[in-house]
Phi, psi and omega in degrees: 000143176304146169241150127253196186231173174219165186227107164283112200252151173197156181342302193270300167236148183246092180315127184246132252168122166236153196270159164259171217275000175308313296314124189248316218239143185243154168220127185291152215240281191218197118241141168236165186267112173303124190233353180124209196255329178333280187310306192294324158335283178305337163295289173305277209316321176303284185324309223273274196323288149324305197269342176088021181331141125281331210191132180262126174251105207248151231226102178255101160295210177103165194337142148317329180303306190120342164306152193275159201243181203263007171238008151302302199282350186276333168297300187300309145329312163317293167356288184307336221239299184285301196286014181284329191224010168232147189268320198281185175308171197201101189238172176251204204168083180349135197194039174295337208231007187312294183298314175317294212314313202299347213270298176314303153001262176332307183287347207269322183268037181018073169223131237244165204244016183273176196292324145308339170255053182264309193302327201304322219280320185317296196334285180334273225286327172318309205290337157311311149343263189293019165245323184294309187285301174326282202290341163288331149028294234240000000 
């Protein structure tokens, strides 16, 4: 059965989040290291190939307001980039509050937000993504 995946993407690291094969339920997946969009590309392709990925779910920042932020354009550029080279769908997803969510997430399991769990809180916020998209679905 088909998966997807969701993509917290950032500068630095990009958090991967995969669906189980209904799909109803996300789970955190991977963190990779941003090396530029080739490798996260070639990184993603892998996944898609290996998990039977359908469909990519990328984590669209921006402002609270909702207006696009200067890492919107970074997104979206990415975007532009992926879809260059993967056939399935490729949807966005609001993804103002992710990271907080992954963060609070995280202290509710007592797990502390230092720096070595920063790829866990990328994991987290993917995987918040990609359950906020799973459940508008339904």
């Amino acid at each position: 059965m088909p998966r997807y995946i969701a993509l917290d993407y950032g500068n630095k690291r990009v958090g991967i989040a995969i669906s189980d094969e209904i799909p109803l339920f996300a789970s955190p997946y991977k963190t990779i290291i941003n090396e530029g969009h080739t490798p996260v590309i070639d990184t993603i392709t892998e996944i898609i190939e290996k998990e039977n990925v359908e469909r990519i779910v990328v984590g669209l920042p921006s402002y609270y307001d909702g207006e696009e932020s200067p890492q919107t354009l970074i997104v979206k550029s990415f975007i532009e980039e992926l879809e260059k080279r993967i056939e399935i769908p490729i949807v966005t997803y609001d993804e103002r509050y992710s990271s907080q969510e992954a963060i609070a997430h995280l202290k509710n399991k007592k797990q502390k937000a230092t720096h070595k769990k920063k790829g866990l809180i990328d994991q987290m916020a993917a995987t918040i993504i990609l359950q906020g998209y799973l459940d508008s679905l339904k």
